[in-house]
N, C-alpha and C positions, 0 to 999 in steps of 0.2 A: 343837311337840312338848312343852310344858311341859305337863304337867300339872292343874294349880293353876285352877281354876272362873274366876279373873280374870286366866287368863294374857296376858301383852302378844302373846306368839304366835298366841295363839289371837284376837285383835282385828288383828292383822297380816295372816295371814290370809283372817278376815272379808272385811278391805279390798282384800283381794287379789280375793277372789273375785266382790264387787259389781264391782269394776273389770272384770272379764271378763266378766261375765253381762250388764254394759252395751253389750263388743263382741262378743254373742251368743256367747259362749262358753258351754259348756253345762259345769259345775262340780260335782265330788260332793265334797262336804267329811266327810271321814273325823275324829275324834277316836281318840287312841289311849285312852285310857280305857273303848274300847266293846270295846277289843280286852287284854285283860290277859292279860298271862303272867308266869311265873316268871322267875327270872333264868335263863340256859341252864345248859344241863348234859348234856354229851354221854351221861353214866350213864342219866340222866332220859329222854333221846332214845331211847336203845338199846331199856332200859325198856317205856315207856310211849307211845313215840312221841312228833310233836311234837302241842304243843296244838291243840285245834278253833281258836282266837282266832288261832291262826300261821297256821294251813290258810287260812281267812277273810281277812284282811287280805292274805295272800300274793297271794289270787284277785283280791282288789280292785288290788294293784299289778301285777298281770300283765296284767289287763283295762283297765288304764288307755293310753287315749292317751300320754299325759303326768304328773309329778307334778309338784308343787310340795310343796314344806316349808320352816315356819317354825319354828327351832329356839333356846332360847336358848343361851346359855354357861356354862356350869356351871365357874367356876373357873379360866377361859381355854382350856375343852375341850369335848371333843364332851356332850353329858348322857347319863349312863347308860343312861336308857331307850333314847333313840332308839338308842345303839350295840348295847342289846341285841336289841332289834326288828330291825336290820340284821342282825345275826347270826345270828338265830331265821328269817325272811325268806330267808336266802341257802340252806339248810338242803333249801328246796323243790326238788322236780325237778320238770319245767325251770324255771330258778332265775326271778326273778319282777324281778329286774333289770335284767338283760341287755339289752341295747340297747334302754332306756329310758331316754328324755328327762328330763333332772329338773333343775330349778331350785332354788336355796337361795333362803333368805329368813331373817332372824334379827332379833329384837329383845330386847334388853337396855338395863337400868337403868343399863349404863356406859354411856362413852364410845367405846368402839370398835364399839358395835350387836349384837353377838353374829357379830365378822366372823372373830375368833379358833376359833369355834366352827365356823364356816363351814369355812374349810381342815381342820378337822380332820374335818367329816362329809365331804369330797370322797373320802377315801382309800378307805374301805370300799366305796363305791357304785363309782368306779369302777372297783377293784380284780376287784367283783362283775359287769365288765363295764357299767355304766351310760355313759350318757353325760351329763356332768354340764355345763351349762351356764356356759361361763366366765365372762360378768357374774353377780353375784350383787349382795344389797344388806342390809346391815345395818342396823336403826334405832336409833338411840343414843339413850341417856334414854329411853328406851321408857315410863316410870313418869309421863313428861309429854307423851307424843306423843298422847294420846287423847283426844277430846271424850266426854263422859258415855253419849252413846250409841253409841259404839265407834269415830267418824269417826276420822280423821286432822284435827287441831289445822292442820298448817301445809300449807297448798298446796303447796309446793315439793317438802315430801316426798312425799304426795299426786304429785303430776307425776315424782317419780323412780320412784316406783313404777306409774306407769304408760306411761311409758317402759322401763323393764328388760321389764313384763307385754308388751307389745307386741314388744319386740324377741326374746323368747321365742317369742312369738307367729310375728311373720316366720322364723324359725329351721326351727319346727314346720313351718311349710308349703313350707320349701325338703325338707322328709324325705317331705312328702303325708301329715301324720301329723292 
């Protein structure tokens, strides 16, 4: 969810996704950058309605099997975007969360992987009725987790992360999802 052309999120991810499309998992990888909106504003809503980019992104989470997202920590908290995106998303009728599978993922340049960030994106989704997958997994030092062409550096992590994908996975098909 980070923004930023070399975000560790966005290499997090990545890695996520080759992991899945290895056990034939079929994968659409969304940027929110292709989807821009304003901050909210209920005036604005009234207004002008919500944005084409909300409408759009909403279809994409509503149409999805499943999501996954990798989010970093902005200051021990959820990042602005993503909670506004949650917000602008919740907005839709019928709302595009709602008993939806969804997995966290977070990497950050600390020590605690963006896992602070974590708990704090759980509240909005499932408040919005989501179902939020209780393993989650943080990458820490995210600034040294990457090989040059976006791998994972260390196996182990590499294997955490495809242990949690998997056990998401087994989840999913206890739903037939």
């Amino acid at each position: 969810m980070s923004l930023r052309k070399e975000s560790f999120n966005k290499k997090n991810i990545l890695n996520a996704k080759r992991i899945l499309e290895k056990k034939g998992v079929e994968v659409e990888l969304l940027s929110f950058n292709d989807y821009p909106m304003p901050v909210y504003n209920a005036d604005d809503e009234e207004q002008m309605g919500l944005p084409e980019a909300v409408k759009n992104l909403g279809a994409k989470f509503r149409d999805a099997r499943a999501i996954i997202f990798s989010t970093p920590e902005y200051n021990g908290g959820i990042p602005g975007p993503f909670k506004n995106t949650l917000d602008y998303v919740s907005r839709l009728k019928p709302n595009p969360w709602s008993q939806k599978h969804i997995l966290l993922l977070g990497a950050s340049p600390g020590g605690f992987g963006a896992l602070r960030s974590l708990w704090h994106c759980r509240n909005p989704l499932e408040a919005e009725g989501g179902f939020v997958f209780p393993d989650m997994l943080g990458l820490a030092r995210a600034h040294e987790a990457f090989e040059t062409d976006g791998k994972l550096k260390d196996a182990r992590q590499e294997e955490m992360l495809d242990k949690l994908l998997q056990k998401f996975l087994d989840h999913l098909k206890s739903f037939q999802l």
